[in-house]
C-alpha positions as CSV (number, residue, x, y, z in Angstrom):
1,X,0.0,0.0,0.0
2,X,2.8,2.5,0.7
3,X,4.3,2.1,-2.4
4,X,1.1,3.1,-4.1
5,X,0.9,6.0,-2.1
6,X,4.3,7.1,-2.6
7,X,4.5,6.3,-6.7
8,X,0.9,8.7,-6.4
9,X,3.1,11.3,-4.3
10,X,5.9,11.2,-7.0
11,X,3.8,11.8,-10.0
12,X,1.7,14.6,-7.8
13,X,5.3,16.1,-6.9
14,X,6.8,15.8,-10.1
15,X,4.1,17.6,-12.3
16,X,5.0,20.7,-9.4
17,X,8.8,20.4,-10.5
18,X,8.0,20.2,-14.3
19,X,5.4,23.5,-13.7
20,X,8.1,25.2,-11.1
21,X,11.2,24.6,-13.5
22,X,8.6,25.7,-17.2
23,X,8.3,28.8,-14.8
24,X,12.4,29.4,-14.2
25,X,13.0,28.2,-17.9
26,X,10.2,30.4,-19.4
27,X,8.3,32.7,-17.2
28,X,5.1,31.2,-17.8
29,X,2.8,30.4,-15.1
30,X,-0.7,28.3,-14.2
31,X,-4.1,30.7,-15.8
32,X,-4.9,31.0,-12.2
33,X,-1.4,32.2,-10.9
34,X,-0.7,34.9,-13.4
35,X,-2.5,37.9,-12.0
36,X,-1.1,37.4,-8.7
37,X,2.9,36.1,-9.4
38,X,5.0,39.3,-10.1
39,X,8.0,37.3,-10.4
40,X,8.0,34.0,-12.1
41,X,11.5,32.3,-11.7
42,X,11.6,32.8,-7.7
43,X,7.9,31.2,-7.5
44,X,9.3,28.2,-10.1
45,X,12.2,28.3,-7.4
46,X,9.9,28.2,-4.3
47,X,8.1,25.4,-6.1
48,X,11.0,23.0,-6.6
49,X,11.7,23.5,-3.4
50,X,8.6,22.7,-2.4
51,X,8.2,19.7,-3.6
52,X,11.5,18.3,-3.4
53,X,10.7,18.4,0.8
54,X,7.3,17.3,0.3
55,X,8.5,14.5,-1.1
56,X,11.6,13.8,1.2
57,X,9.2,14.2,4.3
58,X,6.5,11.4,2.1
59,X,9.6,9.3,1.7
60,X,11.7,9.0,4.5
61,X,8.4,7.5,6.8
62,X,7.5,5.5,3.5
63,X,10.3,3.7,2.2
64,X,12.1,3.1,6.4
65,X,15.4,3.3,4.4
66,X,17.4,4.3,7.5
67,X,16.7,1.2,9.6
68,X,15.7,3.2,12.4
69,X,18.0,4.8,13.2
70,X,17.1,8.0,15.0
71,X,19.4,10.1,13.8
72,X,19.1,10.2,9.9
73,X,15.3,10.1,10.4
74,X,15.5,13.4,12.2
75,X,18.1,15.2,9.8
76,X,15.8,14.0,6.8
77,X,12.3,15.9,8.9
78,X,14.7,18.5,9.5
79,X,16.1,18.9,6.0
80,X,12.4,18.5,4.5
81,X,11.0,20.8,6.9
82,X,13.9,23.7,5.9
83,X,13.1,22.7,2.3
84,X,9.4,23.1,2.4
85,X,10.0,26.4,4.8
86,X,12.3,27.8,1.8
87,X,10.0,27.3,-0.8
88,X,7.0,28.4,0.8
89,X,8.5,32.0,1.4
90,X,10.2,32.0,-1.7
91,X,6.9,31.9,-3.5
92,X,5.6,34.1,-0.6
93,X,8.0,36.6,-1.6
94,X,7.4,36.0,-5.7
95,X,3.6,37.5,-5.2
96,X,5.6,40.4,-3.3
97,X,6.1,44.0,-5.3
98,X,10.0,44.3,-5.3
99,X,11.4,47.0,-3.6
100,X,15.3,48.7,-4.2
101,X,16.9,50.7,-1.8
């Protein structure tokens, strides 16, 4: 059953990559995130990022790759939780006007 779950995660996940890296490559966003994304390449950005801890966090728990072992299962929450924290404010800051000083 996990591995169900998990190949669903992965194709889920990986049409956010494709959409976040069309947007870094290209500019060009979802109809329904154009009004409100001023800059496309940091929200393509935020979204690889995004997804890459999404998936991480679905992964580790899934898979039980580190044989329990305490300490690489907390760097991998820690390292998914920084990655989804980065990518959420990255495409926080993407819907942001810039500003110069």
């Amino acid at each position: 059953m996990n591995g169900y779950l998990l190949a669903t995660a992965a194709l889920v996940l990986g049409g956010m990559v494709v959409c976040g890296a069309v947007a870094v490559a290209t500019g060009w966003l979802l109809p329904w995130l154009r009004r409100r994304t001023l800059r496309p390449a940091l929200w393509g950005y935020g979204t690889v990022l995004f997804a890459a801890g999404l998936f991480l966090s679905m992964s580790y728990g899934a898979l039980d790759v580190f044989d329990g072992s305490s300490a690489l299962i907390d760097a991998a929450f820690a390292s998914s939780v920084l990655l989804i924290g980065a990518g959420g404010y990255l495409q926080l800051l993407s819907t942001r006007p810039r500003v110069d000083a």
